[in-house]
C-alpha positions in Angstrom: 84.4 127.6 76.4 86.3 128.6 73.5 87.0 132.6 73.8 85.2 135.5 72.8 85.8 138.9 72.0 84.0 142.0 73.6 82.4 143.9 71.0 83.3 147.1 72.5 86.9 146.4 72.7 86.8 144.5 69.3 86.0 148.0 68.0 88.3 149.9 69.7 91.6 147.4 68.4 90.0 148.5 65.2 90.0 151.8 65.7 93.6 151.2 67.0 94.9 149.6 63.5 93.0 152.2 61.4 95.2 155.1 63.0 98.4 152.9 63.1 97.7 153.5 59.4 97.7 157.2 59.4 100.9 159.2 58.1 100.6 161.8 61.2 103.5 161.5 63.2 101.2 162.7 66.2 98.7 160.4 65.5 101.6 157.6 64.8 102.5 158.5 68.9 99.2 158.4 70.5 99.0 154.8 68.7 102.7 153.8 70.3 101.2 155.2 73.9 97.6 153.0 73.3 99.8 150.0 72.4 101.5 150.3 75.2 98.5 150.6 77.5 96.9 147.8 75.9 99.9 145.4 76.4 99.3 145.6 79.9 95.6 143.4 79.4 97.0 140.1 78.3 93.6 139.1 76.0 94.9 142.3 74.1 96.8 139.8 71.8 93.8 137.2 71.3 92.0 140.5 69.5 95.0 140.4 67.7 94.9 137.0 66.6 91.3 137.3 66.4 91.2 140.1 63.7 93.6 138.4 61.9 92.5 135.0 61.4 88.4 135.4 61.9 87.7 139.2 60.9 87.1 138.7 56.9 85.3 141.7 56.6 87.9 144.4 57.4 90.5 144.9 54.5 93.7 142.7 54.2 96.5 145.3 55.8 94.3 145.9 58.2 94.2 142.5 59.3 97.6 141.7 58.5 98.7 144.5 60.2 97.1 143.4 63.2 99.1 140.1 62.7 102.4 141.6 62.5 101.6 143.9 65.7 101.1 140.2 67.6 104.3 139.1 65.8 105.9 142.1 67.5 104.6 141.3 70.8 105.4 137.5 71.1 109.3 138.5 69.9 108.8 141.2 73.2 106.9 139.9 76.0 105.9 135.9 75.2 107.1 134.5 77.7 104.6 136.3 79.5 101.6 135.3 77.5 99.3 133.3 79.9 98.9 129.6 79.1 95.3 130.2 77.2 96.0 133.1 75.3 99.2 131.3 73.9 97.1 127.9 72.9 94.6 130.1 71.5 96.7 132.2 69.2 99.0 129.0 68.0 95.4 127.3 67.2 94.2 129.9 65.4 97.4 129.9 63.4 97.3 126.3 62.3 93.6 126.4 61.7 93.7 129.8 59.5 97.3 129.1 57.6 94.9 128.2 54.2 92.9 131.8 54.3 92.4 132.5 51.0 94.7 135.6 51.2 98.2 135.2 50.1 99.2 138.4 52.1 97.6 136.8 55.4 98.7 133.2 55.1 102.7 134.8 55.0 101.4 137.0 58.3 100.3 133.6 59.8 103.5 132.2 58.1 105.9 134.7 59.9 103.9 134.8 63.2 103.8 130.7 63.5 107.9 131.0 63.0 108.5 133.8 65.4 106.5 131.7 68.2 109.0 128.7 66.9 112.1 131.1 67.8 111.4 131.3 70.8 112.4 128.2 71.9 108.6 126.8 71.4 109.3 124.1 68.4 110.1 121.6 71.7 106.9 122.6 73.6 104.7 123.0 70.4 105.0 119.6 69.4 102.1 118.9 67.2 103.6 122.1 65.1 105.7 120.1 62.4 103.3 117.1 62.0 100.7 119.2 61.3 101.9 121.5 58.9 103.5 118.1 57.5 99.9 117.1 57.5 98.2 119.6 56.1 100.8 119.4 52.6 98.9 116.6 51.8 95.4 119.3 51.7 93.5 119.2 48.5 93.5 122.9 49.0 96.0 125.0 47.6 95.9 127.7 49.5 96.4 125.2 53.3 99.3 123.7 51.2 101.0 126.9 49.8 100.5 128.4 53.2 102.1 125.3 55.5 105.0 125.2 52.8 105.6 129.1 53.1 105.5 128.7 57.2 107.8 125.2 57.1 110.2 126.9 54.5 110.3 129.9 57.4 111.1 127.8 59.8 113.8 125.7 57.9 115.3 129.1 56.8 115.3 130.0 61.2 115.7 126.7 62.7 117.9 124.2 60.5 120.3 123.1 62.8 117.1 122.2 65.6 115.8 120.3 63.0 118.2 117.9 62.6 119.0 117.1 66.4 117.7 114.9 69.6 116.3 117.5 70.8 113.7 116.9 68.2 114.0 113.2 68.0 115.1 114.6 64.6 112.1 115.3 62.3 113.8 115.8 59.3 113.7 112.3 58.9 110.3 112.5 57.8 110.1 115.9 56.5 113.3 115.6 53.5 111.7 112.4 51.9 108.1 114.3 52.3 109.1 117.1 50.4 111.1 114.9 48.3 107.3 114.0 47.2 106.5 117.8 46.1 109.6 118.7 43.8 107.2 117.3 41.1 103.7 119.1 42.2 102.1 120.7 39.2 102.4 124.2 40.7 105.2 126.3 40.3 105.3 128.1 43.6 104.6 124.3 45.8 107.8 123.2 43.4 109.8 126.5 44.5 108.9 126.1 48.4 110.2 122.7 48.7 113.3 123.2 46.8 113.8 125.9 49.1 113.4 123.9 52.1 115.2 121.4 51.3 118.2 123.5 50.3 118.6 125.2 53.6 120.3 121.7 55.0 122.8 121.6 52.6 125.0 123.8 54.5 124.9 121.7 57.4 125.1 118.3 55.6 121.9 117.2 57.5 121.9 113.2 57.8 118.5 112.8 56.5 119.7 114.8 53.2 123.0 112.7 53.0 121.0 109.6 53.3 118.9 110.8 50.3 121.6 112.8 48.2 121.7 110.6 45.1 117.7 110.8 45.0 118.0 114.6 45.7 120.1 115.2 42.9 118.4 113.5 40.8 115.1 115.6 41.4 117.1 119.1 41.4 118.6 118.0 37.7 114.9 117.8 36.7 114.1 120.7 38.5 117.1 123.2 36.9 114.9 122.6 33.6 111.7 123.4 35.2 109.3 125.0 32.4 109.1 127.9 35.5 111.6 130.2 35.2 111.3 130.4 39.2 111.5 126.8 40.0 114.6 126.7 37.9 116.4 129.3 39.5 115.6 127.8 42.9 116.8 124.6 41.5 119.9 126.3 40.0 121.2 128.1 43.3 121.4 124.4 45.0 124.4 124.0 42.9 125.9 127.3 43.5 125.3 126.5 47.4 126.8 122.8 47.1 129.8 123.9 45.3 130.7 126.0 48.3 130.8 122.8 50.5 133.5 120.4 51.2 131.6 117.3 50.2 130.5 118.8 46.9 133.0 116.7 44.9 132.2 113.4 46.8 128.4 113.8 45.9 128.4 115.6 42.5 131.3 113.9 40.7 129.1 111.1 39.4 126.5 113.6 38.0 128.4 116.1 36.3 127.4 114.4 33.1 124.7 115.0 33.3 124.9 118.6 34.8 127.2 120.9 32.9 125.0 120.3 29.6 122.2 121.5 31.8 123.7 124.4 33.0 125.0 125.1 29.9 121.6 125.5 28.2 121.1 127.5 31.4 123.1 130.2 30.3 121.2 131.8 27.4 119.6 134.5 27.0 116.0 134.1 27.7 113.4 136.1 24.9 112.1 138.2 28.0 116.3 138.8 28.5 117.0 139.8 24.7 114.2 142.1 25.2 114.9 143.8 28.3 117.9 144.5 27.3 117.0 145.8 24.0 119.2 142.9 22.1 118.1 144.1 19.0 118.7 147.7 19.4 122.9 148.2 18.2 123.6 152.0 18.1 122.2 153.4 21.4 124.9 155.9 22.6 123.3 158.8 22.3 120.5 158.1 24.3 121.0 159.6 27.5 121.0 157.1 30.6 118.2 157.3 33.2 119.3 158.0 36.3 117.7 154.8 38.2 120.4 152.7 35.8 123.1 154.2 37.7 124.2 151.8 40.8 125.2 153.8 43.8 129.1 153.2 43.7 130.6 152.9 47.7 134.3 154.1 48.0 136.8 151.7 49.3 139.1 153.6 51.7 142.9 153.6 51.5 144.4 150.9 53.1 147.9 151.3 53.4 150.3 148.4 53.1 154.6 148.0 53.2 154.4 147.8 49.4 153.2 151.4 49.5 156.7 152.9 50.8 158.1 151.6 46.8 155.0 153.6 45.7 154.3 150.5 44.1 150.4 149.3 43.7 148.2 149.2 47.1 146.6 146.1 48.5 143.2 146.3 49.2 142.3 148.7 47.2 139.1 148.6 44.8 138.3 144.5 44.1 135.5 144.8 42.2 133.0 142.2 42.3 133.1 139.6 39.7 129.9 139.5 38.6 130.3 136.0 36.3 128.7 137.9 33.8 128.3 141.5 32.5 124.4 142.3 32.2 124.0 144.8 34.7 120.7 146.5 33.2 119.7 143.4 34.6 121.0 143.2 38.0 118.1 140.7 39.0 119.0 137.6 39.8 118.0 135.3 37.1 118.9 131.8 35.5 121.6 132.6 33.2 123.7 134.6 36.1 122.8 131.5 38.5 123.9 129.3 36.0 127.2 131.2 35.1 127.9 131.6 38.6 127.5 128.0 39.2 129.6 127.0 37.0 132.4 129.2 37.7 132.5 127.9 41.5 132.0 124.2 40.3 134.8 124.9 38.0 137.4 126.0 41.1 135.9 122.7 42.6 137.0 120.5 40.0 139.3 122.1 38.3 140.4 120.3 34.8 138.0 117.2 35.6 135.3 119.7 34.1 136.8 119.8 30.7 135.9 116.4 29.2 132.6 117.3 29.7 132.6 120.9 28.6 135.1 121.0 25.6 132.4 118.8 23.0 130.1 121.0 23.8 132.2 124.3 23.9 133.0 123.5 20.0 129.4 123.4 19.0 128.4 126.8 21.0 131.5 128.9 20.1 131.3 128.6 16.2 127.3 128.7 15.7 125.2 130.5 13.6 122.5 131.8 15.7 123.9 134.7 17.8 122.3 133.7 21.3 124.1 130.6 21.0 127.5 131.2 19.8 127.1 133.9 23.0 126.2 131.9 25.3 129.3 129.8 24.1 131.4 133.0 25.1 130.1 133.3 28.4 130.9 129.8 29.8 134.4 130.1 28.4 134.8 133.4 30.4 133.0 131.5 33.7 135.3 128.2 33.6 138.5 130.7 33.0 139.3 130.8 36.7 138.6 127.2 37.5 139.9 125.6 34.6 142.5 127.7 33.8 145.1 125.2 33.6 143.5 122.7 31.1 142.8 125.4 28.9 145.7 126.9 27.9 146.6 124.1 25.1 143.4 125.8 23.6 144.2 129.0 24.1 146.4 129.9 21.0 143.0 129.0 19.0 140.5 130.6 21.1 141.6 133.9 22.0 142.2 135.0 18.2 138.5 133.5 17.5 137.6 136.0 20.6 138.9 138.6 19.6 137.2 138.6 16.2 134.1 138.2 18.1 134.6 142.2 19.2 133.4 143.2 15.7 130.3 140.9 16.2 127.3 142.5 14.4 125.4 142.1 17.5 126.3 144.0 20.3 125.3 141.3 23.5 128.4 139.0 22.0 131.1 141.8 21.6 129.8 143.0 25.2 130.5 139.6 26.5 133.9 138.9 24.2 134.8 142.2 26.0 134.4 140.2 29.6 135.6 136.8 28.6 138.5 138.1 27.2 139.6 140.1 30.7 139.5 136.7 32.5 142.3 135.4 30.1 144.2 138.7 30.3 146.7 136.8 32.6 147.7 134.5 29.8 147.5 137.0 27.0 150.2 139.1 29.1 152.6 136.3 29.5 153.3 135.7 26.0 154.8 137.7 23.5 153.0 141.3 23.3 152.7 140.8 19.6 150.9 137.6 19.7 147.9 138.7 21.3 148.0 141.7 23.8 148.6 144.2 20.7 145.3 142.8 18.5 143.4 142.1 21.7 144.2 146.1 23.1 143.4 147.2 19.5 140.2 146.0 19.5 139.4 146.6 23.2 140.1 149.9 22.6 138.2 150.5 19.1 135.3 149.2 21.4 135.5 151.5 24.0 134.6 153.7 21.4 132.0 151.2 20.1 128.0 152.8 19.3 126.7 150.7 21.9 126.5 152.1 25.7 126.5 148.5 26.7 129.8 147.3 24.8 131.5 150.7 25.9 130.9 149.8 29.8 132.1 145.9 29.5 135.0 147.3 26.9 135.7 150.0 29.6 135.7 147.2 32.6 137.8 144.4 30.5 140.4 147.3 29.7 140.8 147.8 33.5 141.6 144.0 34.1 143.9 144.7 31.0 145.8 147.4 32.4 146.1 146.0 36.2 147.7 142.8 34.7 150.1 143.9 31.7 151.3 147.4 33.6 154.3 149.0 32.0 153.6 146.6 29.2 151.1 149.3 28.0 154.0 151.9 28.0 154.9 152.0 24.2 151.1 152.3 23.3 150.4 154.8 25.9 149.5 158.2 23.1 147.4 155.7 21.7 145.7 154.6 24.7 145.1 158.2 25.8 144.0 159.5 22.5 141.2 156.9 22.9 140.2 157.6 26.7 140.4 160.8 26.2 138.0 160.8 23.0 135.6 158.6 24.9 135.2 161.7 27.4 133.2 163.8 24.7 131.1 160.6 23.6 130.0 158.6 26.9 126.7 159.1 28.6 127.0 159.6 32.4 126.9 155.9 33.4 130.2 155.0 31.7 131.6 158.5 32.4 132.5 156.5 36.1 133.7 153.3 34.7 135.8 155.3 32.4 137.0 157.2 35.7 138.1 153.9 36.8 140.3 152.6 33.8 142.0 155.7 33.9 142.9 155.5 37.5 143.7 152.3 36.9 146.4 153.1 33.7 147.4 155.8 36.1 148.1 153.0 38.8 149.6 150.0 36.1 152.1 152.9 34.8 152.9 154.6 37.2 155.6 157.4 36.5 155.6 156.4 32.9 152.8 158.8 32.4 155.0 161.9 33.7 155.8 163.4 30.2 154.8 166.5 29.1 152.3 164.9 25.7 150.7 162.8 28.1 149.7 165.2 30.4 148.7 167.3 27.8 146.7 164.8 26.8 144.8 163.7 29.7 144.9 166.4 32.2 142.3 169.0 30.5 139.3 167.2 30.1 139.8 165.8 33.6 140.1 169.1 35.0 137.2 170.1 32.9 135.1 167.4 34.5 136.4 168.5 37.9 135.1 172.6 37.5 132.1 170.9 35.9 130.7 169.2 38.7 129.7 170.6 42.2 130.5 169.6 45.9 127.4 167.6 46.6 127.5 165.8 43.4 128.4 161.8 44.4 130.2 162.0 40.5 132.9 163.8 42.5 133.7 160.1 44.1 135.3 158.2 41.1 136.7 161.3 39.3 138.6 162.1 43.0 139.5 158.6 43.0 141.1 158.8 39.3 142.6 161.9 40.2 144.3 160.5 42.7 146.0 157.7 40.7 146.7 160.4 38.3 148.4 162.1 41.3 150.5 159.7 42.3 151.5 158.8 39.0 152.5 162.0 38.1 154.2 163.0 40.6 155.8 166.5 39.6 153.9 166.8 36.1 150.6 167.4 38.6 152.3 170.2 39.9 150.1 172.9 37.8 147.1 171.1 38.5 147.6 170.6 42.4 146.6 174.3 43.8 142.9 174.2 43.2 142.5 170.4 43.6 144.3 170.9 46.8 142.5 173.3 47.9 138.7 171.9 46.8 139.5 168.9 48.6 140.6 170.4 52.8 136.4 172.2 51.5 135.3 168.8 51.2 136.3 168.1 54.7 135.4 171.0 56.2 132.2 171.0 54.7 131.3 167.3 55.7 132.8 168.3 59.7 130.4 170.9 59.4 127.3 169.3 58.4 128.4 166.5 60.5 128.4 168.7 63.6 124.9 170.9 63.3 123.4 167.2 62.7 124.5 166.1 65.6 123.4 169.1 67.6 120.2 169.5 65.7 119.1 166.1 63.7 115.4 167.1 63.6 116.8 170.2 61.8 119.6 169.3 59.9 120.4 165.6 57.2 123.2 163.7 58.1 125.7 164.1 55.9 127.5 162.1 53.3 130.6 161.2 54.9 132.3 159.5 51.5 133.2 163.1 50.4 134.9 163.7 53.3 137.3 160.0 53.1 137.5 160.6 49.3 139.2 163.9 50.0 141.2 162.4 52.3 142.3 160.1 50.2 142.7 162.5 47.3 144.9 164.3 49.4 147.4 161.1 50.8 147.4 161.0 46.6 148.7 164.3 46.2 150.9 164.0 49.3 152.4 160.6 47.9 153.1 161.6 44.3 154.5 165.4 45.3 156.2 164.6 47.9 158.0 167.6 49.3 156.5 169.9 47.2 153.2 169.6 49.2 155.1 171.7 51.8 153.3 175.0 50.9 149.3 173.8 50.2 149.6 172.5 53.8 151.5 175.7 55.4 148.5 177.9 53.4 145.7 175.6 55.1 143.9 174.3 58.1 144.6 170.9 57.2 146.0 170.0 60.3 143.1 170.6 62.6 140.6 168.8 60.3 142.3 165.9 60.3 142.6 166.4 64.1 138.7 166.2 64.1 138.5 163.3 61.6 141.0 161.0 63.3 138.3 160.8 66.1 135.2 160.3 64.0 132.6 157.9 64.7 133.0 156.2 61.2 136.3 153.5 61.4 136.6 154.7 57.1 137.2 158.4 58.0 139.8 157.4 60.6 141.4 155.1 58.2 142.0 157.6 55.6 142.9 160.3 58.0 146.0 157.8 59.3 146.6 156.9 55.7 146.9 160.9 55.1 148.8 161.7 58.2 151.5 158.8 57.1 151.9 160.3 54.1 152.4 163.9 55.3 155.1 162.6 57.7 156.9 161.8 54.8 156.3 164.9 52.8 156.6 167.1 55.4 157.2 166.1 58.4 157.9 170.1 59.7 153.9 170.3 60.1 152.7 167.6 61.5 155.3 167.8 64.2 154.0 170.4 66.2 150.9 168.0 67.0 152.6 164.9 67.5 151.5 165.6 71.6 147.6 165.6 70.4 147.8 162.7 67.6 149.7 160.0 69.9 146.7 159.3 72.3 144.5 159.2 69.3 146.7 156.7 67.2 147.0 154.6 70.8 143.1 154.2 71.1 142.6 153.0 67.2 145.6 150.6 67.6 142.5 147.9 67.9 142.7 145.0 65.5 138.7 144.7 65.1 139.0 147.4 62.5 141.5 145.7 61.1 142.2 148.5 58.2 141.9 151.4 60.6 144.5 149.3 63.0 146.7 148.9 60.3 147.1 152.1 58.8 147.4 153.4 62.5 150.6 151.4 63.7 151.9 152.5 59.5 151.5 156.4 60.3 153.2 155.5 63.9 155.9 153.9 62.1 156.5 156.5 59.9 156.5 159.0 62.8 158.6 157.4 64.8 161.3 157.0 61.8 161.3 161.2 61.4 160.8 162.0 65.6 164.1 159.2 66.5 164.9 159.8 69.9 161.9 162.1 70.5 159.7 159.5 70.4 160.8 158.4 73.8 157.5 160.3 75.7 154.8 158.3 73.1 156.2 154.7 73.2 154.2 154.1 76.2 150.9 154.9 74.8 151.2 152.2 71.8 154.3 149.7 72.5 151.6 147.5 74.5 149.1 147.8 71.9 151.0 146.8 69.6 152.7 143.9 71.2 149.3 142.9 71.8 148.7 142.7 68.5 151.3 140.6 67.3 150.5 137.9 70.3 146.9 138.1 69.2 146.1 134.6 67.0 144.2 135.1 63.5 146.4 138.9 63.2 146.1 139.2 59.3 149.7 139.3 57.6 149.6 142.9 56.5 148.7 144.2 59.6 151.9 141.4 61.9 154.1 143.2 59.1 153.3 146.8 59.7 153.3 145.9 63.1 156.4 143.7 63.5 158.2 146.9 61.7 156.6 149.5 63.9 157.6 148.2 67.2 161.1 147.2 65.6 161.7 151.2 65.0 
């Protein structure tokens, strides 16, 4: 007798579902309590299975909702499931995984997986052979649903796939969806690429047995009419690059390839549009706020280089993104294209060039705009790669790039802007007149360009400019600052940041170059403008404290009329965030967590100021509390706040060591406990501020050696210890 629900309770799971649905948080209990009740009755979960597979008069979330509620309770308590009400729920799965309902067959989809996790694929065996099966359905919907479960399962269970314990199925199922790489819909297409794809990673024998075949179908695929399908296709060969037998299996196709992913890397007409590729003079608009990414602060990480004051490890290493639209931060088949490229170009170096240079000619000099672009951006993606091969080409090239800054359309002088900063390496190791003085011209007249999104990538490849040439820049610095400084009064907020960040970074590549009175003059005004502007909860505070800081540093003395209410704003930071930190954690229901990047951006600011006045930071810390915050934020919960705080207590040693003596008896034990290399940065600027407190206590450091000599030795005896953190180390328990 196959099972049956009782009306009565059939109504009151219902019931159940509807208020699981209700925004009260009282309501949103008493459901919790019933669910808990109901748990105890183990046919609870076939009314579960039941209103999701048979009940197609209630509405979808309902019924899906009641699906994932089962999903939770098989991850809890399966094992516990009674034989029956286990066979009845996986048969109800397979028989229901072609409802009609996309939103159901992915609830069956993720239910049928989370009963495979559990160890069950070896005691469900008729599991893969029939979803294998049921491919082959004339229906859509029971083969778009099986594919969507299989590709879950390859996605959870890859490696179980392709063992004994399995008498390893995947011998059947790569050749089977082999078959569907050419089904006529898009989304059957996109599911078995997807499947397949999962077993590159662990060079599956049953895909190595039909690589040549495979590859052949994902050429096709990369070119699929469907955007989707192509993307799925694409990100195969951004996944094989990153494996070691990528050159073995690829080097035979690459004729065929690059072209394709070449073509790969135009703009699409949706792209042009969504970007607005025919709109040129836009910088007035102002930006929405939804275009502005979050930015995440990289703490201070302090490294041996820092006691030259010369430039920190570690610091910000921005991501690469192979290509500069970040209005369009979706993934999508030109930046899967470029990206491939890039990593297939590290892979085979200068063996890519004989198949890229014919058609590099043909892009880079062509009439219609989208393609002479698109020309541009491979030349920027191979310039890691290929770097070697290219530079016979380079005396030719970089002039024609650098023309391509006064494009009349705006896409190609964004992305001659971001091509250029991946040969900045070469430009800077020939003569300055050759091509750093045109290119940082240009760059420069661009930052000022009409176009918000040539201003940003002009902004970004001037960074990458100024971190390679350094105190090359010096003899153009007036006429560096006259620019950023005019570009203060023009930008919208979005490249207000990025401009932040190329001024830190001139601060950083010049260092105390920039200490002269007509430079200050220059750039210290609108920043401090900026800096009164802007209030203590506003996250803009991160980058301009960040640039400050490099200004700091730089500036050394010539920050001194600056450094009294910077100084001062900053220990309010901190004590604001200790605060708010402290009446959350007595009262959360009461009070927001707070932001704790102000606090470790302070902190920072202030190692900065520490760093670049050196002694003269004597009195700001004698007229403040300084000392007992960072008392409190060397033992916060958060590994970046204790990171900055030893990064700040290191560098008040050195400026002035009078005040942080007295507290050397409450910082030791605190300095012992961090010395643990699984935060490796918040180890490593530990044992740096212990090394630079032991140099100023000498002798007196006899009482403290106990609490972090064997911590330290530890350290060094510990395999995999990462070479900045053995050095700082190896010196520490030297002194």
């Amino acid at each position: 007798m196959e099972w049956q629900p009782d009306e009565q309770g059939l109504q009151q799971v219902l019931q159940l579902l509807k208020d699981s649905q209700s925004p009260n948080t009282v309501t949103q209990r008493a459901v919790q309590q019933k669910l808990e009740q109901l748990n105890q009755f183990p046919d609870f979960n076939n009314y579960l299975i039941f209103v999701l597979t048979r009940l197609k008069t209630e509405d979808e979330p309902t019924r899906s909702l009641s699906g994932l509620i089962l999903k939770n309770n098989v991850k809890a308590h399966y094992q516990n499931f009674p034989s029956a009400v286990a066979d009845f729920i996986k048969q109800e799965c397979l028989n229901n995984i072609g409802d009609p309902s996309p939103l159901i067959r992915a609830t069956i989809g993720i239910l049928i997986t989370t009963i495979a996790s559990k160890g069950e694929l070896q005691t469900w065996p008729e599991l893969l052979p029939q979803l294998c099966n049921l491919l082959n359905s004339e229906d859509y919907n029971t083969c778009e649903g099986s594919f969507g479960a299989l590709q879950k399962i390859c996605e959870d269970s890859s490696e179980l796939l392709d063992s004994d314990a399995l008498n390893r199925p995947l011998n059947i199922m790569i050749p089977k969806f082999l078959q569907f790489f050419k089904h006529c819909s898009p989304k059957i297409r996109s599911h078995a690429i997807a499947c397949v794809n999962q077993f590159i990673i662990g060079r599956a024998q049953a895909l190595m047995d039909n690589i040549d075949t495979f590859i052949e179908y994902m050429l096709q695929r990369t070119q699929d009419p469907d955007e989707n399908v192509a993307l799925e296709a694409c990100e195969f060969w951004l996944t094989l690059a990153e494996q070691p037998i990528c050159k073995e299996v690829l080097s035979g196709h690459l004729v065929q390839l690059i072209p394709i992913l070449v073509n790969g890397m135009k703009y699409s007409e949706i792209d042009i549009i969504l970007l607005k590729g025919d709109v040129e003079e836009d910088e007035a608009v102002p930006d929405s706020e939804q275009d502005i990414k979050p930015r995440f602060h990289k703490s201070r990480t302090v490294t041996l280089q820092h006691e030259g004051g010369e430039g920190e490890e570690g610091e910000d290493i921005e991501e690469d993104d192979d290509d500069d639209d970040d209005t369009l931060s979706d993934w999508n088949l030109r930046k899967c294209s470029a990206a491939a490229l890039d990593v297939l170009a590290n892979v085979f170096r200068d063996e890519l060039l004989p198949h890229l240079l014919p058609l590099l000619k043909g892009l880079l000099f062509h009439l219609d705009w989208v393609i002479k672009e698109s020309g541009i951006l491979v030349l920027g993606a191979i310039a890691e790669g290929c770097m070697q091969g290219m530079v016979p080409y380079l005396p030719e090239l970089i002039p024609h790039l650098i023309q391509c800054l006064c494009d009349k359309k705006a896409l190609v002088r964004s992305i001659a802007c971001w091509t250029l900063s991946r040969y900045a390496h070469w430009v800077v190791s020939q003569p300055p007149d050759s091509y750093l003085k045109p290119l940082m011209t240009e760059l420069l007249k661009r930052i000022l360009d009409s176009n918000k999104k040539v201003q940003e990538a002009a902004c970004s490849a001037f960074a990458t400019l100024e971190e390679e040439a350094c105190t090359e820049l010096v003899p153009y610095l007036s006429y560096i600052l006259d620019t950023l400084v005019f570009a203060f009064g023009k930008y919208q907020h979005k490249n207000l940041l990025i401009l932040y960040d190329a001024i830190g970074t001139l601060a950083d590549s010049v260092g105390h170059h920039l200490n002269q009175p007509e430079y200050i003059q220059k750039l210290m005004p609108p920043l401090i403008a900026k800096w009164n502007e802007l209030k203590d909860e506003d996250k803009d505070l991160f980058p301009l404290l960040e640039c400050l800081s490099s200004v700091a540093t730089a500036l050394q003395s010539g920050f001194l009329p600056y450094c009294e209410p910077v100084y001062q704003r900053c220990v309010t930071l901190v004590q604001k965030t200790l605060a708010q930190a402290m009446m959350y954690n007595q009262h959360p229901d009461q009070y927001e967590a707070p932001d704790k990047d102000f606090m470790i951006v302070a902190l920072d600011l202030l190692s900065g100021l520490a760093e670049g006045l050196g002694g003269h930071v004597e009195q700001l810390v004698a007229r403040s509390n300084i000392m007992t915050l960072l008392f409190q934020c060397m033992q916060d919960t958060m590994p970046e706040v204790r990171q900055s705080s030893f990064a700040l207590l290191g560098d008040l040693t050195k400026a002035c060591f009078l005040h942080v003596k007295p507290c050397i008896a409450e910082f030791m034990p605190i300095l012992g406990l961090n010395l643990n290399p699984e935060f490796i940065s918040v180890c490593n600027n530990a044992t740096w501020a212990i090394g630079e407190i032991s140099m100023q206590m000498g002798a007196e450091m006899q009482p403290y050696v106990g609490m972090v000599l064997p911590h330290l030795v530890e350290i060094i005896n510990r395999p995999n210890t990462p070479k900045t953190l053995l050095e700082n180390t190896g010196k520490q328990s030297a002194t």
